[in-house]
BALOKOL-599952 format. One record per atom (N, C-alpha, C, CB): residue number from 1; x, y negated, z negated; atom name. Coordinates in steps of 0.001 Angstrom, whole numbers, plus 524288, in hexadecimal, padded with zeros to 5 digits. Glycine has a CB too. Example, Ala and Ser with C-alpha at 12.3 -4.5 7.8 and 13.67 -1.06 7.14 Angstrom:
+-----+-------+-------+-------+------+
:   n :     u :     v :     w : atom :
+-----+-------+-------+-------+------+
:   1 : 83386 : 8163A : 7E188 :    N :
:   1 : 8300C : 81194 : 7E188 :   CA :
:   1 : 83390 : 80CE4 : 7E188 :    C :
:   1 : 82C2C : 81179 : 7DCAA :   CB :
:   2 : 83232 : 808CA : 7E458 :    N :
:   2 : 83566 : 80424 : 7E41C :   CA :
:   2 : 83264 : 7FFE2 : 7E142 :    C :
:   2 : 83704 : 80256 : 7E9A3 :   CB :
+-----+-------+-------+-------+------+
//
This chain:
+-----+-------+-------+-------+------+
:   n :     u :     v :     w : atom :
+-----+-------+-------+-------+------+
:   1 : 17474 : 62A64 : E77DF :    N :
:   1 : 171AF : 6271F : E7429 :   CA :
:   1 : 17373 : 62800 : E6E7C :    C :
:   1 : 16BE6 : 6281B : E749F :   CB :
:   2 : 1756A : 62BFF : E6BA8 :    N :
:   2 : 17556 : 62D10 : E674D :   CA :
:   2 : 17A6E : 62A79 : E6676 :    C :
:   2 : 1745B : 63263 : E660F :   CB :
:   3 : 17D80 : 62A03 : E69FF :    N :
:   3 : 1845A : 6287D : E6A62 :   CA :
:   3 : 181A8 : 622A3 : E67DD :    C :
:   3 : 188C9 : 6285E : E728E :   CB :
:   4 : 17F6B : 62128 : E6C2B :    N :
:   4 : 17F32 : 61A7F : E6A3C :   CA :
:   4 : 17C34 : 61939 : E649F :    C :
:   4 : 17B7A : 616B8 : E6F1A :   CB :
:   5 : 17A39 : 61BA6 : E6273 :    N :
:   5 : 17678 : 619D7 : E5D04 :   CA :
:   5 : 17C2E : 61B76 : E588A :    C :
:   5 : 16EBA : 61F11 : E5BB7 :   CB :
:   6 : 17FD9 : 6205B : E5BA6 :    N :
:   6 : 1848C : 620DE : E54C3 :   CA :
:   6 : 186D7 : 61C21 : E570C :    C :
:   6 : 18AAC : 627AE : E531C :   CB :
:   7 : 186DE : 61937 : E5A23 :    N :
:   7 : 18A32 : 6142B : E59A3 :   CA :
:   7 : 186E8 : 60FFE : E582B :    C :
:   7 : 18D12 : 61295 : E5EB1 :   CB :
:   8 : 180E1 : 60EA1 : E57FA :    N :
:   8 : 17FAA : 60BCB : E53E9 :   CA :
:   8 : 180C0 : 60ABD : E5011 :    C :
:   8 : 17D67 : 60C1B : E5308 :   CB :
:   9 : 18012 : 6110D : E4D5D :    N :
:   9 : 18048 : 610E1 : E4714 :   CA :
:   9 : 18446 : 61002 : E42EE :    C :
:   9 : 17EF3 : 614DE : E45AC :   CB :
:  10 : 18754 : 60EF9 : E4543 :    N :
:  10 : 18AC0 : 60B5A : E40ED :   CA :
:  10 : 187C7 : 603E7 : E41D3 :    C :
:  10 : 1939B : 60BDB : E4361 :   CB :
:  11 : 187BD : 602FA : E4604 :    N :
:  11 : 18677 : 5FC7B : E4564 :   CA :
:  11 : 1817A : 5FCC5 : E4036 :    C :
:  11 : 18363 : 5F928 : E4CB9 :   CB :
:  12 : 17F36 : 600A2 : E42B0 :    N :
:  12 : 17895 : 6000C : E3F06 :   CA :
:  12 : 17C08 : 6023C : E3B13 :    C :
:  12 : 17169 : 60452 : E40F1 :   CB :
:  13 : 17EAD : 603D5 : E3830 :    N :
:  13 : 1801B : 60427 : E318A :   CA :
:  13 : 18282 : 60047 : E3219 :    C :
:  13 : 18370 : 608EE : E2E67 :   CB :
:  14 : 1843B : 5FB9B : E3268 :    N :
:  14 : 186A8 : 5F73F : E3116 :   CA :
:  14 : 1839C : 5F44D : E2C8B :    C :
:  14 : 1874D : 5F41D : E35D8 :   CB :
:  15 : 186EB : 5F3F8 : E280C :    N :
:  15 : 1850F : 5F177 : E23D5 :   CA :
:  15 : 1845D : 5EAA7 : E2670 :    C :
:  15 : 189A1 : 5F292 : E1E66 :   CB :
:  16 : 17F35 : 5E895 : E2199 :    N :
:  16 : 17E3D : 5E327 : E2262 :   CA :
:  16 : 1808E : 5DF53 : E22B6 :    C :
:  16 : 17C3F : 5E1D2 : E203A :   CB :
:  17 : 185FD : 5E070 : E1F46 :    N :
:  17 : 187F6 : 5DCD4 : E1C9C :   CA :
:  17 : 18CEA : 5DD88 : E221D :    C :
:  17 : 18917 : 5DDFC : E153E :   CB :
:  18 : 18E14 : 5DFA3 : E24B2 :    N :
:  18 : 190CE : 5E1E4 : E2B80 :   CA :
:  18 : 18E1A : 5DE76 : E2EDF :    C :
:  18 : 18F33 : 5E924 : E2E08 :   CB :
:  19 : 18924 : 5DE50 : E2E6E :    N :
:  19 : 1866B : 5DBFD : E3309 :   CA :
:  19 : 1872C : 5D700 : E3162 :    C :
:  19 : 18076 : 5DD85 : E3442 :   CB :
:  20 : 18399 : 5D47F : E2C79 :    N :
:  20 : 1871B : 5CF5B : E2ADE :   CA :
:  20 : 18964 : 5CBB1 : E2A2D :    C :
:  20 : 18835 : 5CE9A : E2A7F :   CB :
:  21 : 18F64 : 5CE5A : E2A62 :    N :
:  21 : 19406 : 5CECB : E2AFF :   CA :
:  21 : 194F2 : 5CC80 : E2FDD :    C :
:  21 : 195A0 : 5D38F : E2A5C :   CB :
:  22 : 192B1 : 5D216 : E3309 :    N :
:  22 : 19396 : 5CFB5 : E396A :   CA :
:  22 : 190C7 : 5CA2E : E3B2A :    C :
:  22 : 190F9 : 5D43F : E3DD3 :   CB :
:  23 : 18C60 : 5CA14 : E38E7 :    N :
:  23 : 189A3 : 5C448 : E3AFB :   CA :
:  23 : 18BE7 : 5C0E6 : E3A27 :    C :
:  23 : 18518 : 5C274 : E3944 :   CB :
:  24 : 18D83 : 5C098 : E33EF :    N :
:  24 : 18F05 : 5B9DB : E3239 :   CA :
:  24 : 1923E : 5BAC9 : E3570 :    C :
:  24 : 19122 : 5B713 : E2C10 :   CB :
:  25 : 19699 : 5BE22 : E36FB :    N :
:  25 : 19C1C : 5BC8E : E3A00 :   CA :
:  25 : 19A3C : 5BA2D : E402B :    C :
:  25 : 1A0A2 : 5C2DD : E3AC9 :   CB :
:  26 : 197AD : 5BD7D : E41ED :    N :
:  26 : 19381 : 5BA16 : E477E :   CA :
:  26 : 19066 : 5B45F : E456B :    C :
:  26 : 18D05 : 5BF1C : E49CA :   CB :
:  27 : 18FC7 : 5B31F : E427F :    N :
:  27 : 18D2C : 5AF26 : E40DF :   CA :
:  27 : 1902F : 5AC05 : E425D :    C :
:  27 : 18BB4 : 5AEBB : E3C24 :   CB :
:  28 : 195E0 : 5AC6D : E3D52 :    N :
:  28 : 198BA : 5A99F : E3D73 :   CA :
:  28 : 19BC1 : 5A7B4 : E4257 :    C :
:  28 : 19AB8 : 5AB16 : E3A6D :   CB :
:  29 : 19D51 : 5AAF4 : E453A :    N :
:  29 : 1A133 : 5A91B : E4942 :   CA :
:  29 : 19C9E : 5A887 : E4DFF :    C :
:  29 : 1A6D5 : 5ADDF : E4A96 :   CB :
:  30 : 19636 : 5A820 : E4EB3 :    N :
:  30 : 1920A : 5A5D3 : E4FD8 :   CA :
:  30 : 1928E : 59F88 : E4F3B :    C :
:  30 : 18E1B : 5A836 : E4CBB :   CB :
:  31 : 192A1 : 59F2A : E4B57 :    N :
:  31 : 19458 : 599BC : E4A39 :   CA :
:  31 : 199B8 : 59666 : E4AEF :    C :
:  31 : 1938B : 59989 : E45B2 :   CB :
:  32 : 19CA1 : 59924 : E4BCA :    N :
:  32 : 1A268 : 59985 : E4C7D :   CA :
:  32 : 1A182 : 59898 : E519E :    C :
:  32 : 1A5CA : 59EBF : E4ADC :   CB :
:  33 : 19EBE : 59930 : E55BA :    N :
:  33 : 19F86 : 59923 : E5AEB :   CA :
:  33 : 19C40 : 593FA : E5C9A :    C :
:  33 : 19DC1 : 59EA2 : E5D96 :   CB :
:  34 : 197D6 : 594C6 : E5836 :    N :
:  34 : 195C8 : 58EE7 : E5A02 :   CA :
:  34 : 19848 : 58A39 : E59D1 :    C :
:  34 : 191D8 : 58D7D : E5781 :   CB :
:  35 : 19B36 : 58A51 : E5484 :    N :
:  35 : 19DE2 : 58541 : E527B :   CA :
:  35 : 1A12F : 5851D : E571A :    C :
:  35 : 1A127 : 5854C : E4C64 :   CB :
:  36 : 1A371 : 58742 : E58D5 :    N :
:  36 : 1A881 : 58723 : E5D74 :   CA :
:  36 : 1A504 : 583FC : E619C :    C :
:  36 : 1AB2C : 58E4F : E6047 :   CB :
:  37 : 1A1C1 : 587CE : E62DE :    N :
:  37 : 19E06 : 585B0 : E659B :   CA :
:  37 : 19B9E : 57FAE : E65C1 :    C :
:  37 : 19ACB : 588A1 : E647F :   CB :
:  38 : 19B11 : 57E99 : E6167 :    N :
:  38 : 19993 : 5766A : E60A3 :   CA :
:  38 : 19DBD : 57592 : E625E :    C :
:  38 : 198AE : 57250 : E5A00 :   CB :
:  39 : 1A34D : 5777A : E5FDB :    N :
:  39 : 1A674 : 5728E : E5D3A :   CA :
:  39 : 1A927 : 57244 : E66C0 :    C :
:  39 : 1ADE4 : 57574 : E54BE :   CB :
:  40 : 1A967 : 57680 : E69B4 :    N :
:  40 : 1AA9B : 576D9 : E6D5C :   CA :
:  40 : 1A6FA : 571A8 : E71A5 :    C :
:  40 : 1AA33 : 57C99 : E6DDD :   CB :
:  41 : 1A1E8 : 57296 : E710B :    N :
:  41 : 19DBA : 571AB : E73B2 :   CA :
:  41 : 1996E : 56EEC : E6FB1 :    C :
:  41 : 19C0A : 576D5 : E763E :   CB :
:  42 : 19C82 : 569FD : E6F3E :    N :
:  42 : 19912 : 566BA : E699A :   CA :
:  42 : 194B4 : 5655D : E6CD7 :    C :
:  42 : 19C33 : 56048 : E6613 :   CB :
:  43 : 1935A : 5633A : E71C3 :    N :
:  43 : 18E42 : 56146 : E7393 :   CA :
:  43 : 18B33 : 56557 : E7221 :    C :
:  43 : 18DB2 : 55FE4 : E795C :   CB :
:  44 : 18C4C : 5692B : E7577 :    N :
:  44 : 18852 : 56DD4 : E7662 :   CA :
:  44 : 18695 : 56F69 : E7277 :    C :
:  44 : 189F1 : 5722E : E78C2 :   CB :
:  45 : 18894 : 56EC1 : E6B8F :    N :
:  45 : 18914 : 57035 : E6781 :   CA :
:  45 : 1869C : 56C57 : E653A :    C :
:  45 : 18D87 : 57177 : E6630 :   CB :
:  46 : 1855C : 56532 : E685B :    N :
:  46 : 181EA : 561CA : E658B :   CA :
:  46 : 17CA0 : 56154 : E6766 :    C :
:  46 : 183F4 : 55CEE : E6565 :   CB :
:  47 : 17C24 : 564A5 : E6C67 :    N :
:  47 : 177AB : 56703 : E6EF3 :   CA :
:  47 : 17411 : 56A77 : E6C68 :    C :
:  47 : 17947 : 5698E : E72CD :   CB :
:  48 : 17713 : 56EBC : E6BC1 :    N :
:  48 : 17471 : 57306 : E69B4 :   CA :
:  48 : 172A6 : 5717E : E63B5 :    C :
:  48 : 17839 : 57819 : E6A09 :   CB :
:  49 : 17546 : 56ED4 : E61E0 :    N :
:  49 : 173DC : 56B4C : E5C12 :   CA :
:  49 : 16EF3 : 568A1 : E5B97 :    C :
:  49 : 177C4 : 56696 : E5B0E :   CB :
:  50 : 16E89 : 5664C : E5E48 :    N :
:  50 : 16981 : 56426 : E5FF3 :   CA :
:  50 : 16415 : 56597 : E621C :    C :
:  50 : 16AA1 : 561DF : E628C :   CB :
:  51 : 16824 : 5692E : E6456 :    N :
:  51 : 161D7 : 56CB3 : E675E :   CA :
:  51 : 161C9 : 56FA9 : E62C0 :    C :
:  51 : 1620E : 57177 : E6E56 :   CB :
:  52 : 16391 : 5733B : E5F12 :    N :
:  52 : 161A0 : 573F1 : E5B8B :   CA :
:  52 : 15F06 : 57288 : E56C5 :    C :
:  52 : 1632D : 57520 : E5B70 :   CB :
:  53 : 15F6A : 56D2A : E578E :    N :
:  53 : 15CDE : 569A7 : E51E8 :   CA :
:  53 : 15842 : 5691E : E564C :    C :
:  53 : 160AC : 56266 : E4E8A :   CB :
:  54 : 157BB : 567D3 : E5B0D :    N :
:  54 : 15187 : 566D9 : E5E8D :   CA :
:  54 : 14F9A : 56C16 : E5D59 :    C :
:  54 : 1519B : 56595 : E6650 :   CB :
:  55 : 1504D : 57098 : E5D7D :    N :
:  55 : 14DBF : 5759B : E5C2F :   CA :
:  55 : 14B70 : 576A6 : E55DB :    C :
:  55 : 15213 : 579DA : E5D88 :   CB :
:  56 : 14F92 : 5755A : E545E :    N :
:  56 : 14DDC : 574E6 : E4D52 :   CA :
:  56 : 14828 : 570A4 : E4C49 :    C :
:  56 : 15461 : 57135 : E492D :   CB :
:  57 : 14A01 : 56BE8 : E4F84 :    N :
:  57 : 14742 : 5670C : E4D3C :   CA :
:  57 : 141DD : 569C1 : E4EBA :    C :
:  57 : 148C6 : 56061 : E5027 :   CB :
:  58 : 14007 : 56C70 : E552F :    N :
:  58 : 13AF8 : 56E17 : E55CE :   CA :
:  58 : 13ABE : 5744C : E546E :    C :
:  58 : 13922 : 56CBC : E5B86 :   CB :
:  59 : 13E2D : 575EF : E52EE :    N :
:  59 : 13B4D : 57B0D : E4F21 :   CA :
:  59 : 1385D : 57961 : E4C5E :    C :
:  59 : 13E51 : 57E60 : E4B80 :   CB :
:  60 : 13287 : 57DA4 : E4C4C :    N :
:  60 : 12F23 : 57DB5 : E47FC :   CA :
:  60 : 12EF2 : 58462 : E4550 :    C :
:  60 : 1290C : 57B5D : E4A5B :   CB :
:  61 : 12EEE : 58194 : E4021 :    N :
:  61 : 12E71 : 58477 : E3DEC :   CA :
:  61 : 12AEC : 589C8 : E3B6E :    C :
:  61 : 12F63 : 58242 : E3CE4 :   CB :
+-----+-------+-------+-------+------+
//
């Protein structure tokens, strides 16, 4: 047990601006996979478009 917690402790000192860093780059190529994703499979992509404006339209707030 003690083996596995000194290999935590570097992730847990990772500065904010590291973590971040790391997200926007997941964000980005997040989105990067979607766009591929429409431009491949435009129905399925005018589907999900829609069903998301029907979810929005009956969200309450």
């Amino acid at each position: 047990m003690p083996d596995r917690e000194s290999h935590e402790e570097p992730e847990a000192q990772e500065t904010d601006a590291e973590r971040r860093r790391r997200r926007a780059l997941f964000l980005r190529e997040l989105t990067e996979a979607r766009e591929l994703r429409d431009r491949v499979q435009p129905r399925r992509a005018k589907v999900a478009r829609l069903r998301h404006a029907m979810r929005m339209r009956t969200f309450r707030w």
